[in-house]
C-alpha positions as CSV (number, residue, x, y, z in Angstrom):
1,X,-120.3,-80.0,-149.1
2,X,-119.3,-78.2,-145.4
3,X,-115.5,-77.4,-145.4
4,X,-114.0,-78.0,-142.2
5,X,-112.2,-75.2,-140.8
6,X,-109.4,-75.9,-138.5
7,X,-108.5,-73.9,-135.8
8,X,-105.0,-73.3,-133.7
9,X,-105.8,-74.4,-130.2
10,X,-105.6,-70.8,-127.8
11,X,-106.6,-68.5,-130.6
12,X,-109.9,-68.6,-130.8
13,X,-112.1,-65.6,-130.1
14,X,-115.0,-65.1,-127.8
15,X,-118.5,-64.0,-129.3
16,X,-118.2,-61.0,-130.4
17,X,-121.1,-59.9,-127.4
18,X,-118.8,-60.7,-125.0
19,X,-115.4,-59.9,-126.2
20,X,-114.0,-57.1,-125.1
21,X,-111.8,-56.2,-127.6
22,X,-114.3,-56.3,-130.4
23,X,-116.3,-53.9,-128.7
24,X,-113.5,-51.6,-128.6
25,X,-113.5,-51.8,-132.2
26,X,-116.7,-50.3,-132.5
27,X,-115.2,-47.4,-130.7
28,X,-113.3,-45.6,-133.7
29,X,-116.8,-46.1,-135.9
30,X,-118.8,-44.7,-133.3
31,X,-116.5,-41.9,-132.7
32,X,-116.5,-41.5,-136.9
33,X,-120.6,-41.5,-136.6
34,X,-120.4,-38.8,-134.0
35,X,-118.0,-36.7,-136.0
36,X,-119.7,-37.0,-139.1
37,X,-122.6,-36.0,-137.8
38,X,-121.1,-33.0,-135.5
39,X,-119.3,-31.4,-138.8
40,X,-122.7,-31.4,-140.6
41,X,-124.9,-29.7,-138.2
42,X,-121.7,-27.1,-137.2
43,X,-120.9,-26.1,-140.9
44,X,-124.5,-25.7,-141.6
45,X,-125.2,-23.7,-138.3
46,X,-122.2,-21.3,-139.5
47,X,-123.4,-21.1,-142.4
48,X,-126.9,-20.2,-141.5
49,X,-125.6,-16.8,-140.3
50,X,-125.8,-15.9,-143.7
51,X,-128.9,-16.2,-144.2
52,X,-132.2,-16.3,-141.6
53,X,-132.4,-17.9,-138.2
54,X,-134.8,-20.7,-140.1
55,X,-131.9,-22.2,-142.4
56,X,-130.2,-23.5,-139.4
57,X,-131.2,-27.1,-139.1
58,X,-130.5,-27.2,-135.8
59,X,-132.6,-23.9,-134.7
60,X,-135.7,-25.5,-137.5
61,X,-135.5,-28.8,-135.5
62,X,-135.8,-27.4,-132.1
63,X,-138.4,-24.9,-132.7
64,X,-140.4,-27.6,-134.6
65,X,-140.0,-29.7,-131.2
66,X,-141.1,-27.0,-129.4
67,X,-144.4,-25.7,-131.8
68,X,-145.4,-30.0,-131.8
69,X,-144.6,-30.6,-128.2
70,X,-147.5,-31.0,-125.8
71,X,-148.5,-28.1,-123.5
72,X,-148.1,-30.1,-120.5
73,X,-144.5,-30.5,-121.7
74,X,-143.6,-27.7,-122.4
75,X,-145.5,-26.3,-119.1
76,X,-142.8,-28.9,-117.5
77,X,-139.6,-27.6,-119.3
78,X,-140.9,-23.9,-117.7
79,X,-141.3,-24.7,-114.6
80,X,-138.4,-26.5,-114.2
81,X,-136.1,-25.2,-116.2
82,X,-137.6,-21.6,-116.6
83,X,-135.5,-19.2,-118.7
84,X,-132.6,-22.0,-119.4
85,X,-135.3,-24.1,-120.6
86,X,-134.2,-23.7,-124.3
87,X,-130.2,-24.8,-123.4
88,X,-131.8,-27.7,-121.7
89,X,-133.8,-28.4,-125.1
90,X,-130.4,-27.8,-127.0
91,X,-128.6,-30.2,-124.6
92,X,-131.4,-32.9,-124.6
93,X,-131.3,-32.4,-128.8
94,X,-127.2,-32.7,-128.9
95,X,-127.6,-36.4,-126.5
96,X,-130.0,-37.6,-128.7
97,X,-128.6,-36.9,-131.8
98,X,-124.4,-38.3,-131.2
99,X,-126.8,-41.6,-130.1
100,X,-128.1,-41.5,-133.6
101,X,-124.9,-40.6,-135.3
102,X,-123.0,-43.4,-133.2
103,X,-125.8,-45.7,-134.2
104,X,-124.8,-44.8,-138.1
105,X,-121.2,-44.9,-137.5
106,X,-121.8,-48.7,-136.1
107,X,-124.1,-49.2,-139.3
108,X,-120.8,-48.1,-141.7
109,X,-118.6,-51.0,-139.9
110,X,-120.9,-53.1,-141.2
111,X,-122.5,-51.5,-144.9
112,X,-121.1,-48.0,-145.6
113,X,-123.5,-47.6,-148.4
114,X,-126.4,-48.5,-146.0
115,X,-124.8,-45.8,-143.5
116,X,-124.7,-43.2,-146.2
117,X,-128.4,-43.8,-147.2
118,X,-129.4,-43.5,-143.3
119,X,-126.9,-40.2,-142.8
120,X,-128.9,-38.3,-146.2
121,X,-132.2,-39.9,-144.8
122,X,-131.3,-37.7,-141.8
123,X,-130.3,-34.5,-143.8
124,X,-133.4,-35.2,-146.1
125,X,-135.3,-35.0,-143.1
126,X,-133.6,-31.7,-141.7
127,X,-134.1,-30.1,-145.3
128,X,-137.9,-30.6,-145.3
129,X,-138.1,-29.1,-141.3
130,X,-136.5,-25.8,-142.2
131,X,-138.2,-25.2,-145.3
132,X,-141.4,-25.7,-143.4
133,X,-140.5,-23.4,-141.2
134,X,-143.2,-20.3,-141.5
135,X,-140.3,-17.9,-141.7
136,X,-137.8,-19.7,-144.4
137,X,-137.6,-19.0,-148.0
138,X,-136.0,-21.8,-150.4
139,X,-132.3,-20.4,-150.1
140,X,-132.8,-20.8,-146.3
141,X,-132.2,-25.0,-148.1
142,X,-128.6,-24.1,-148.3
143,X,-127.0,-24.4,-145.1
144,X,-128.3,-28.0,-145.2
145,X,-127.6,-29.2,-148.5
146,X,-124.0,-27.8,-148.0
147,X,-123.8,-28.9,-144.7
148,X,-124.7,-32.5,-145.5
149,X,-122.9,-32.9,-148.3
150,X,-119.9,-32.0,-146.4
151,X,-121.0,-34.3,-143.5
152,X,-121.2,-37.5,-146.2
153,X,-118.0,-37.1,-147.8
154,X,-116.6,-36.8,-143.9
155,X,-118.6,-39.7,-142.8
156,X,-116.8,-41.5,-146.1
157,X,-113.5,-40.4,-145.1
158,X,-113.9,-41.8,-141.0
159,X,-115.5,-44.6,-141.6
160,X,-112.6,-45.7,-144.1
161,X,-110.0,-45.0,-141.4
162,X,-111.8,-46.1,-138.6
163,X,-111.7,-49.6,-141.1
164,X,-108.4,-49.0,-141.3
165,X,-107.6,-48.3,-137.7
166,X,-109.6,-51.7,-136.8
167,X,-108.2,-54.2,-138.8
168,X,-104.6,-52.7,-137.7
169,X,-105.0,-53.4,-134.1
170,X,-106.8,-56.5,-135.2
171,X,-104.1,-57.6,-136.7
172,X,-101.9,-56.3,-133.4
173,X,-103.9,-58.7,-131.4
174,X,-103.6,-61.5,-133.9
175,X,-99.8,-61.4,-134.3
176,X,-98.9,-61.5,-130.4
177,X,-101.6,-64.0,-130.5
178,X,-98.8,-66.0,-132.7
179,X,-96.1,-65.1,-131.1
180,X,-94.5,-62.2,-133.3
181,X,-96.0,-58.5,-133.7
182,X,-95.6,-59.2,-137.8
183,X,-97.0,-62.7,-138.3
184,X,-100.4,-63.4,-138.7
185,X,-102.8,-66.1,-136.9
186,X,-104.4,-69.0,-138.4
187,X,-107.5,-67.5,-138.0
188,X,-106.4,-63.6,-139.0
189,X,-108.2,-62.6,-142.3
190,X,-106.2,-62.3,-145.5
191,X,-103.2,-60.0,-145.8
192,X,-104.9,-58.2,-148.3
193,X,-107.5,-56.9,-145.5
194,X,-105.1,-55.7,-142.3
195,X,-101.9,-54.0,-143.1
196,X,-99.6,-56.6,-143.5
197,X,-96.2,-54.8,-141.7
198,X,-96.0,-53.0,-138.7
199,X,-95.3,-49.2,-140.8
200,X,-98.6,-50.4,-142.4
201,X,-100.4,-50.6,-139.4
202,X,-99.1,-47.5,-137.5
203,X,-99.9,-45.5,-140.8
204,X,-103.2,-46.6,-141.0
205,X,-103.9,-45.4,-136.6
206,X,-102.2,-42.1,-137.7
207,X,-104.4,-41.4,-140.5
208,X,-107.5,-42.4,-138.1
209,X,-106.5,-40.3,-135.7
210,X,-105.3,-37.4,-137.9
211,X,-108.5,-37.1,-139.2
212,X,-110.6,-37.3,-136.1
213,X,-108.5,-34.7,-135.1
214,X,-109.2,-32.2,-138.2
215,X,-112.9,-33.7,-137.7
216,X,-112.8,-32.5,-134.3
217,X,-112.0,-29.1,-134.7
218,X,-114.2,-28.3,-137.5
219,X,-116.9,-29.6,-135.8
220,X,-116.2,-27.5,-132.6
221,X,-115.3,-24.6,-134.1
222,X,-117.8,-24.2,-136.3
223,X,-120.3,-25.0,-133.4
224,X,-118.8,-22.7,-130.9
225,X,-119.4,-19.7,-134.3
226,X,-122.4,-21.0,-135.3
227,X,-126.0,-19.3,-134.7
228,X,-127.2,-21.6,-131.9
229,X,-124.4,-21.2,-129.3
230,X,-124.4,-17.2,-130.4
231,X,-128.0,-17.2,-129.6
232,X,-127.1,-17.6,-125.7
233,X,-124.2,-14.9,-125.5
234,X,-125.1,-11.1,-125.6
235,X,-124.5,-10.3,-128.8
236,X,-127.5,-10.8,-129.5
237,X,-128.7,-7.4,-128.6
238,X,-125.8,-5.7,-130.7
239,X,-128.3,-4.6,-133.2
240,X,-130.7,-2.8,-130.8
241,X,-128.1,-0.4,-129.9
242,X,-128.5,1.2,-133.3
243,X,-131.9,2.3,-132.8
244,X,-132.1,5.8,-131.3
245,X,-135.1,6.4,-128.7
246,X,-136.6,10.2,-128.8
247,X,-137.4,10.9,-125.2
248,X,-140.9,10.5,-124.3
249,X,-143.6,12.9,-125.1
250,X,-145.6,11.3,-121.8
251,X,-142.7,10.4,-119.2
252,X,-143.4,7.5,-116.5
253,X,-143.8,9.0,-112.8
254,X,-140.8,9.3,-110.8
255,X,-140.9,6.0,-108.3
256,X,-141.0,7.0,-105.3
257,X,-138.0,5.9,-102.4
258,X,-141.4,4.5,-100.8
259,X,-141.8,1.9,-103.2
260,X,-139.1,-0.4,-102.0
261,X,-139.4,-1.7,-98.4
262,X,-135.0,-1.6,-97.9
263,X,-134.5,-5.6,-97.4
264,X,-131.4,-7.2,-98.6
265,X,-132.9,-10.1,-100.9
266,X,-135.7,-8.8,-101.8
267,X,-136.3,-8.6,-105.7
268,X,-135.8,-4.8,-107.0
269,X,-138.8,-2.9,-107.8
270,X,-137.1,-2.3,-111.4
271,X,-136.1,-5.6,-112.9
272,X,-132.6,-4.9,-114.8
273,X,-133.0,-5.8,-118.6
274,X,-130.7,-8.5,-118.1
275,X,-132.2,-10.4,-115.5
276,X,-135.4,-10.0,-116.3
277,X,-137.5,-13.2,-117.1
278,X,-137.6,-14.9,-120.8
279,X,-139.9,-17.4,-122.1
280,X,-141.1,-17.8,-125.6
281,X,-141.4,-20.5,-128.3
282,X,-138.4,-18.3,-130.4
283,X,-135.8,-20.8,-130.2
284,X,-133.0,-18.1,-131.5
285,X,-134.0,-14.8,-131.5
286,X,-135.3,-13.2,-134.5
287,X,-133.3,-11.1,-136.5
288,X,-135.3,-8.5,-137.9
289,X,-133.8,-4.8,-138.3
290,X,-135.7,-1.3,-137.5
291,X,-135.6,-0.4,-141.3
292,X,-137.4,-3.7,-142.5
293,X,-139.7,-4.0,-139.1
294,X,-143.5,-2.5,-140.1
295,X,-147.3,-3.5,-138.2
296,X,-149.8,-4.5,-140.3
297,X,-153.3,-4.1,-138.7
298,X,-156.2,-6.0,-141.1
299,X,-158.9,-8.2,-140.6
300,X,-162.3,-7.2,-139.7
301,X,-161.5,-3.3,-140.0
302,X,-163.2,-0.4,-142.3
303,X,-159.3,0.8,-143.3
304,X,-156.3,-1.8,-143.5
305,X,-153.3,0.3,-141.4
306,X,-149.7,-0.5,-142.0
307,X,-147.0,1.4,-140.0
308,X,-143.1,2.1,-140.4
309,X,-140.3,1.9,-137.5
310,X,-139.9,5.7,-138.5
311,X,-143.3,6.4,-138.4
312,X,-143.7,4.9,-135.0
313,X,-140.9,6.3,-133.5
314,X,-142.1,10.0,-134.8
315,X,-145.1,9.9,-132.5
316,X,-145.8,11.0,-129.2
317,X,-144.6,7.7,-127.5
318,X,-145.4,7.1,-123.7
319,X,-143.4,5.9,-120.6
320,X,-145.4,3.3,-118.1
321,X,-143.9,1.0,-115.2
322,X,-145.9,-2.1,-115.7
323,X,-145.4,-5.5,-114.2
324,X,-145.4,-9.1,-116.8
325,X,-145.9,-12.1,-115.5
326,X,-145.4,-15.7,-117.4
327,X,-148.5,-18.1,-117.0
328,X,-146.5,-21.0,-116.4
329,X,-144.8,-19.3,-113.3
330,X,-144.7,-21.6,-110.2
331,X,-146.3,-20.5,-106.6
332,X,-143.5,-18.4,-105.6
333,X,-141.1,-18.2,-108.5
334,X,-139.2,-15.9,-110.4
335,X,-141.4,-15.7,-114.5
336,X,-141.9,-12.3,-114.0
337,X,-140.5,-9.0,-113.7
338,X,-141.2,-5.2,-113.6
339,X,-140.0,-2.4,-116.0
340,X,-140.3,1.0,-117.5
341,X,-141.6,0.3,-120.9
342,X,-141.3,3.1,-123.8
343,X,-144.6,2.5,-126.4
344,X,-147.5,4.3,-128.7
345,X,-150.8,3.1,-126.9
346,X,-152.3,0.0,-129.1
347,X,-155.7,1.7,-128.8
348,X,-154.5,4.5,-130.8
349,X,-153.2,2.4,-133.7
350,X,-156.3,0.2,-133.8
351,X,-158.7,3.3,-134.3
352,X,-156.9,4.8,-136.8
353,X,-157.9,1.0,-138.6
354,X,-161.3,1.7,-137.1
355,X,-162.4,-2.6,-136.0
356,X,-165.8,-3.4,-137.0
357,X,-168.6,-4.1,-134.1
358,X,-168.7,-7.3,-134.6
359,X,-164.7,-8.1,-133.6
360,X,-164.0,-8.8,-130.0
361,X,-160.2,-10.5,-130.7
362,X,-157.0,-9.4,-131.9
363,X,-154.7,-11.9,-133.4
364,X,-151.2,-10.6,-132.7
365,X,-148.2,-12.9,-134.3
366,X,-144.4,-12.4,-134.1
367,X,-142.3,-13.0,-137.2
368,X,-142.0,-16.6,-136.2
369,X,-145.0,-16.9,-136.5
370,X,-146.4,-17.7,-132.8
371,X,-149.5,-16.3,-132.2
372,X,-151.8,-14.7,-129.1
373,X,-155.0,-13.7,-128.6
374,X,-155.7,-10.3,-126.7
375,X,-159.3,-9.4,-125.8
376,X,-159.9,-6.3,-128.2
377,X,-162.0,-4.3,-124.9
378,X,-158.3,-4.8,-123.1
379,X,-156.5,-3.1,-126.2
380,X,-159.0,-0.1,-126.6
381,X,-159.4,0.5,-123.0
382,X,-158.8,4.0,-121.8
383,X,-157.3,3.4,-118.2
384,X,-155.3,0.5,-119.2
385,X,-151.4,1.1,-120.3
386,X,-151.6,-1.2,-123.4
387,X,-148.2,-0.1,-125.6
388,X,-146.5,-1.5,-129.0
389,X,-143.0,-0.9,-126.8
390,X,-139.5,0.0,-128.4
391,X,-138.0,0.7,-125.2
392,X,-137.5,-0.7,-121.9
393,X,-135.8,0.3,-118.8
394,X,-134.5,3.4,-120.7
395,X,-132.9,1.4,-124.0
396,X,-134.1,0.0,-126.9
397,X,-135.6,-3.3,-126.4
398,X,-133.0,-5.9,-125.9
399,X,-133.3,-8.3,-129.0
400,X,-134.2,-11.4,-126.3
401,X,-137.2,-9.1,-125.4
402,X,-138.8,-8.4,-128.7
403,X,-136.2,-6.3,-130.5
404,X,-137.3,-3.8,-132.4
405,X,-141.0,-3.8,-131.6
406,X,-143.2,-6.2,-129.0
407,X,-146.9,-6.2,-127.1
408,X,-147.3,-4.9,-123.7
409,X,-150.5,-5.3,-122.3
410,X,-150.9,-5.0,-118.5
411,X,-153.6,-7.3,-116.4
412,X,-153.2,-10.3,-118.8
413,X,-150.6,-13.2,-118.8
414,X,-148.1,-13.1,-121.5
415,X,-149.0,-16.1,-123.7
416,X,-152.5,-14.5,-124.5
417,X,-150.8,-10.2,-124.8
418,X,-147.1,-10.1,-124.8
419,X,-146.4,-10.9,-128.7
420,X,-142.9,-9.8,-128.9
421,X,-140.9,-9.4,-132.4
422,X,-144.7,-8.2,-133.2
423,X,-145.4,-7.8,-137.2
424,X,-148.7,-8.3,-137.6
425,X,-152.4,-7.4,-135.5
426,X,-155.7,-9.2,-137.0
427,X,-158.8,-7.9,-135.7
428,X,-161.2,-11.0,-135.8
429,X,-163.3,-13.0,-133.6
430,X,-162.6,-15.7,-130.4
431,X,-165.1,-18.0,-132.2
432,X,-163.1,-17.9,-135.8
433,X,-159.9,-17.6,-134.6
434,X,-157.4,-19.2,-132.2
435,X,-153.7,-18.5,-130.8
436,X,-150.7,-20.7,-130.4
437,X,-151.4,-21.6,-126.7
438,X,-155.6,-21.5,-127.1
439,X,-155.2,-24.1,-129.6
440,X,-153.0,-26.0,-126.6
441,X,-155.9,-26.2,-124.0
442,X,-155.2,-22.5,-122.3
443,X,-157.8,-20.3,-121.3
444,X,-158.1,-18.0,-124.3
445,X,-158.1,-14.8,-122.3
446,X,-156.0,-15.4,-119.6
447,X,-156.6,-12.7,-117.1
448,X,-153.8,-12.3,-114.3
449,X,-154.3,-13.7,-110.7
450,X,-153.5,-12.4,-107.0
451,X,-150.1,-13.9,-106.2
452,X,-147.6,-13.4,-103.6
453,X,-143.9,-14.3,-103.0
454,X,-141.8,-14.6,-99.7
455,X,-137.9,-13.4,-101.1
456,X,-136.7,-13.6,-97.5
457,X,-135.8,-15.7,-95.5
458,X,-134.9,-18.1,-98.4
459,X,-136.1,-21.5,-98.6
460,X,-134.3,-23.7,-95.6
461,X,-132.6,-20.7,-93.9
462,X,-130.9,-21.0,-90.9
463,X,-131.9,-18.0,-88.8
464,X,-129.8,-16.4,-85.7
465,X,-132.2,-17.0,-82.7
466,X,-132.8,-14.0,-80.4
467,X,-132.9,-11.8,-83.5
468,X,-136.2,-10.5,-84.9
469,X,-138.0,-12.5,-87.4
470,X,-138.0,-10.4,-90.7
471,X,-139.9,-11.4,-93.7
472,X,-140.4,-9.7,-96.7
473,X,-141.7,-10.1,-100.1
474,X,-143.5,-9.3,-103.6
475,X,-147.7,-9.6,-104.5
476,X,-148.8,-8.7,-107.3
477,X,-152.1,-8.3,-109.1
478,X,-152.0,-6.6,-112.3
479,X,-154.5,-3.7,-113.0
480,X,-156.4,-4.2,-110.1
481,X,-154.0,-3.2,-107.5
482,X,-153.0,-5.1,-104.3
483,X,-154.9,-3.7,-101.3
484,X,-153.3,-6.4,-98.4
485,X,-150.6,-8.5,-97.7
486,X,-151.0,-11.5,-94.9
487,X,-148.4,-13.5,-93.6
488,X,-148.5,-16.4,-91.0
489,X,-145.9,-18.7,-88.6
490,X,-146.4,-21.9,-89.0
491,X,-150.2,-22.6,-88.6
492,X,-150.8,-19.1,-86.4
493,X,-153.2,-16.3,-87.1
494,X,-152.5,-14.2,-89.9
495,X,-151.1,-10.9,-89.8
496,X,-151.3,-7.8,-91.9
497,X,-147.6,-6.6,-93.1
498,X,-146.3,-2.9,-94.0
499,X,-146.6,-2.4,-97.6
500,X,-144.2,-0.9,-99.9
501,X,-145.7,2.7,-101.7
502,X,-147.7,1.4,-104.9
503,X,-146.6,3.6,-108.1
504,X,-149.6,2.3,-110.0
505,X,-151.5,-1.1,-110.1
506,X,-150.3,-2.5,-112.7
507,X,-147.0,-2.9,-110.8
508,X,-146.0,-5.8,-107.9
509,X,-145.4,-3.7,-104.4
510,X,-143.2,-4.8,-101.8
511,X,-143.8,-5.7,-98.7
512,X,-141.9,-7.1,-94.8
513,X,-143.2,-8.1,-91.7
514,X,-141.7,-8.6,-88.3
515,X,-142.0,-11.4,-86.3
516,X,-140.4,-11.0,-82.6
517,X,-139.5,-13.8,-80.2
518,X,-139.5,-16.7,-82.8
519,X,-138.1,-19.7,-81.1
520,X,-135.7,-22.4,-82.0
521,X,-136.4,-24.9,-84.3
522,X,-138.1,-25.6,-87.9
523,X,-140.8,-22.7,-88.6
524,X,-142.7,-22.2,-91.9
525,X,-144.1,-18.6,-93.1
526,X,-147.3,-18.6,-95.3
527,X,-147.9,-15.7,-97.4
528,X,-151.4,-14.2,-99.4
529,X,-152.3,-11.1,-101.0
530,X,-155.3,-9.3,-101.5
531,X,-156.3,-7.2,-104.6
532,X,-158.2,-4.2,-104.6
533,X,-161.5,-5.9,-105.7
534,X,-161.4,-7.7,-102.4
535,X,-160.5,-11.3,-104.2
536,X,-157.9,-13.1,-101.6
537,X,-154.9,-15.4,-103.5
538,X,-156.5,-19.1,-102.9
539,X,-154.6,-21.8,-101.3
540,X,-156.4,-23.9,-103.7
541,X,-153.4,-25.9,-105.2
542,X,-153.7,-26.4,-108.7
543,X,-151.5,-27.0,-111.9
544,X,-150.7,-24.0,-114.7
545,X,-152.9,-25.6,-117.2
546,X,-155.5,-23.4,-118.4
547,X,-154.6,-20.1,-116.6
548,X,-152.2,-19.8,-114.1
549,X,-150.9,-22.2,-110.9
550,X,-152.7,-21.3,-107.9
551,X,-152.4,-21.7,-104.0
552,X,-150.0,-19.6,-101.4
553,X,-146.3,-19.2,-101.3
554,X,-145.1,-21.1,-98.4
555,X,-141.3,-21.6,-97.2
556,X,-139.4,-23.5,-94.3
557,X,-136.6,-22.2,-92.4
558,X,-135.0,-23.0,-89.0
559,X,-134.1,-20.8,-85.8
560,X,-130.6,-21.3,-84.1
C-alpha cells in the first residue's frame, strides 16, 4: 500500500543537487572531515619529536612517495622546483589529503560508523608506511596509534555537532518557511531530530562552532611544532654546533683575489652554507648525533673496518675547495655550489679494510637508507680529493648537508658519490649491486660534464645602450679543469673571454667578456666551455635522464 504524502503548496525543496542551501549543509561536515583529519596528523607529527624522524606519518608518507615515485618525476619536481621541491611535495600532500578528509567528513553526514571505518582505514594505512620505513623501530608505531585515536574520537565529536549545527539551521529555514522562526513546516522532520526552540538551536551552532574552534587550534598548533614544519626552519642545524672541529692537519690553499672576476651578480666563488644547493630523497633531515654516528666498511674486504666520530675526528683531517654539482641541474641553473670541505681521504679508510681485486664498486648508504654507487678507482685515486667530510666552509656540516658525517667525491655527480648522513660503505661489485638512482634508469657512474652559466645580464634584461656590453659567468668541469670559455651575440662568431684564476680543477672558475657597441634591440648571448682534455660543452639538447642535461646556456636581453 503507497501512502500518500501531502505537501504544503511553497514549501517544497529543490533536489538536493541543485539546492543551494543543502549544499551549505555539507559545509560544517566537510569542515568536521578536514579537522579530524588535521588534529591526527598534527598531534602525531608532535609527538614524533620524541621519537625518530620515521614515526611521523606525515614525514613516512612523503618519503615513501618520494623512494616509489618515478625518476622522470622526481627529475620534474628538481628541475622545477629545485631545493623547495620537498615544500612543494608537502603542499601537494596537505591538498590532497583535506580532499580526502572532506570526502570522510561528507561520508559521516550520511553513516558515521562507515566514516569511522574509512578514517582508521587511513591511519591503518599510515601505521604500516612508517613501520616499513628502513629506519623505524616498532615504538616509532606510536605517534600514529596515538594520533589516530585522538583524530576518531575528534571526528566523533564534529561530526555530532556538525549534525547538530545542520538540522538547527534546517529547522531555521523551515520555520520562516511557515511563517514563525519557532514553528515547524509540514515537511520539517520530527521535533525529536532539530532542536525544537530557538535556545535549542543557537546551543547546538555554539557547540559547532566552539569545537571547530578548539579543533582548529590544536590542529594548527601542533602543526606549526610539529617535526615537518621544523624541518624547514634552521633549527635544524642546532645540533651541529656541538661538534668541535680540530683545525686541519693539511689546510686548503689560500684562494687567490684572482679567482673572482669582480661582477656584481655573479655567483661567489665560495657558496655560503646557507645558500648552497640541497637535493636529496631525506624528506626531514636525519637526526643522528656525533656520539652514536660510526662507518662501517664490509663487503668484499680481507678486514671488516668500523670507525668512531672520535676516532675520525682524531686524525690528520684535510681541507680541499671542491665544486658539487646535482645531475638533475638544468642548462644554466643554480644545483650546484662550491665549498671548503674538512674530511679524512676515503682512500685511506678503504685500505685500512684492504677491498679484494675483484671489487670495482662501493655501496655507500645514508641512515635513511638511500643508496649510491661510487666507482672504487675514483675512491682510491691518489690525485683526486675524495673526503668522508665533517666540515664545510669552516663549521661543522650543517645538518641539511649531511650532519655529522657525508661523501665528497669530486668529478662525479652527486646521486652516484655525495652519500650524506653516511653510515655505512660496502665494497662489492656494479654487476651484484645497484644504488637508489641505478635502479631508476641513471647511468651507474655518472661522471660530471663541461657546463657553463651566463649570471649576467639576467634573463630579459633591459640594458642602457651606449654602455659596454658586459657578460660574465661560471663553467665548470670537475677534475679535469676548464681550459676555455666562449661566448657569442646572437648568431656571431665566438669569442674567447678572460678567465677568472683556477685554484684547482675540481672547482667552477669565473669568467666576463666585453662586448662594445651592442645596438638597440633584442640580443641573445650563447655561452660554452672547454675542459682541459679538449672536450667542448655540446649544444646537443637533451633531457637529465641517465647522466646529466646537456646543450649551451643561452639568455635574451634587450638594449635601450
Amino acid at each position: 500500500m503507497t501512502e500518500t504524502v501531502h505537501e504544503t503548496p511553497g514549501t517544497q525543496e529543490p533536489a538536493a543537487g541543485r539546492d543551494p542551501r543543502r549544499r551549505r549543509d555539507l559545509i560544517p561536515h566537510l569542515l568536521a572531515g578536514v579537522l579530524a583529519a588535521a588534529i591526527f596528523l598534527g598531534l602525531a607529527d608532535l609527538i614524533s619529536r620524541l621519537f625518530g624522524p620515521a614515526s611521523s606519518p606525515l614525514v613516512s608518507l612523503g618519503s615513501t612517495i618520494i623512494t616509489l615515485s618515478p625518476s622522470w618525476l622526481q627529475d620534474f619536481a628538481i628541475s622545477y622546483f629545485g631545493s623547495n621541491n620537498k615544500l612543494v611535495l608537502y603542499l601537494s600532500m596537505g591538498i590532497v589529503g583535506m580532499i580526502l578528509a572532506a570526502l570522510i567528513g561528507a561520508l559521516a553526514r550520511r553513516s558515521l560508523r562507515l566514516a569511522v571505518i574509512v578514517f582508521s582505514a587511513v591511519v591503518v594505512t599510515l601505521l604500516v608506511v612508517v613501520l616499513l620505513r628502513p629506519e623505524s623501530s616498532p615504538l616509532d608505531a606510536l605517534p600514529t596509534l596515538i594520533g589516530g585515536g585522538l583524530g576518531i574520537v575528534s571526528l566523533l565529536l564534529l561530526s555530532g555537532a556538525a549534525t547538530g549545527f545542520t538540522r538547527a539551521s534546517q529547522a531555521d529555514r523551515a520555520g520562516s518557511s511557515a511563517g514563525s522562526p519557532t514553528t515547524p513546516s509540514a515537511t520539517s522532520s520530527p521535533a525529536a531530530d532539530r532542536p525544537s526552540t530557538e535556545d535549542d538551536r543557537a546551543h547546538s551552532r555554539r557547540r559547532f562552532l566552539g569545537l571547530a574552534a578548539a579543533g582548529t587550534a590544536i590542529a594548527a598548533g601542533s602543526i606549526t611544532f610539529g617535526r615537518s614544519v621544523n624541518a624547514f626552519g634552521v633549527g635544524a642545524g642546532e645540533a651541529a654546533a656541538r661538534l668541535v672541529l680540530p683545525a686541519p692537519a693539511v689546510p686548503a690553499p689560500a684562494i687567490p683575489a684572482g679567482a673572482s672576476v669582480g661582477v656584481d651578480g655573479v655567483a661567489p666563488f665560495i657558496t655560503p652554507n646557507n645558500d648552497f644547493y640541497r637535493i636529496d630523497t631525506a624528506l626531514v633531515v636525519p637526526e643522528l648525533s656525533p656520539e652514536d654516528w660510526t662507518l662501517r666498511i664490509h663487503g668484499l674486504v680481507e678486514e671488516e673496518v668500523t670507525i668512531t666520530m672520535a676516532e675520525l675526528l682524531e686524525l690528520p683531517l684535510e681541507e680541499h675547495h671542491i665544486t658539487l654539482t646535482c645531475v638533475s641541474n638544468p642548462v644554466g641553473g643554480d644545483l650546484l655550489g662550491n665549498a671548503t670541505w674538512l674530511g679524512y681521504p676515503i682512500r685511506e679508510l678503504l685500505a685500512r679494510a684492504r677491498p679484494l681485486g675483484e671489487a670495482d664498486m662501493v655501496l655507500s648508504r645514508s641512515i635513511d637508507g638511500w643508496t649510491a654507487s661510487t666507482p672504487l678507482e675514483v675512491l682510491t685515486d691518489e690525485d683526486r680529493a675524495c673526503l668522508l667530510a665533517v666540515g664545510m666552509n669552516g663549521e661543522p656540516l650543517p645538518a641539511q648537508h649531511g650532519y655529522p658525517a657525508r661523501l665528497v667525491v669530486p668529478g662525479l655527480y652527486g646521486y652516484v658519490s655525495a652519500t650524506k648522513w653516511v653510515t655505512e660503505l660496502e665494497v662489492t661489485r656494479f654487476d651484484a649491486e645497484t644504488a637508489y638512482w641505478t635502479d631508476r634508469g641513471w647511468d651507474a657512474r655518472g661522471p660530471i660534464l663541461v657546463a657553463s652559466r651566463i649570471d649576467v645580464p639576467r634573463p630579459l634584461a633591459r640594458v642602457d645602450s651606449g654602455e659596454e656590453l658586459v657578460v660574465a659567468g661560471t663553467a665548470w668541469a670537475q677534475h679535469e679543469g676548464v681550459a676555455e670559455v666562449e661566448v657569442r651575440l646572437d648568431d656571431g662568431d665566438w669569442e674567447s673571454v678572460e678567465l677568472a684564476d683556477e685554484v684547482n680543477i675540481d672547482t667552477w672558475r669565473q669568467w666576463r667578456h666585453t662586448f662594445a657597441d651592442v645596438s638597440s634591440g633584442r640580443h641573445a648571448v650563447t655561452v660554452r666551455a672547454i675542459n682541459a682534455a679538449g672536450e667542448t660543452q655540446t649544444d646537443e639538447r637533451r633531457d637529465p635522464i641517465p647522466n646529466a642535461a646537456t646543450g649551451q646556456h643561452r639568455i635574451e636581453f634587450s638594449v635601450d
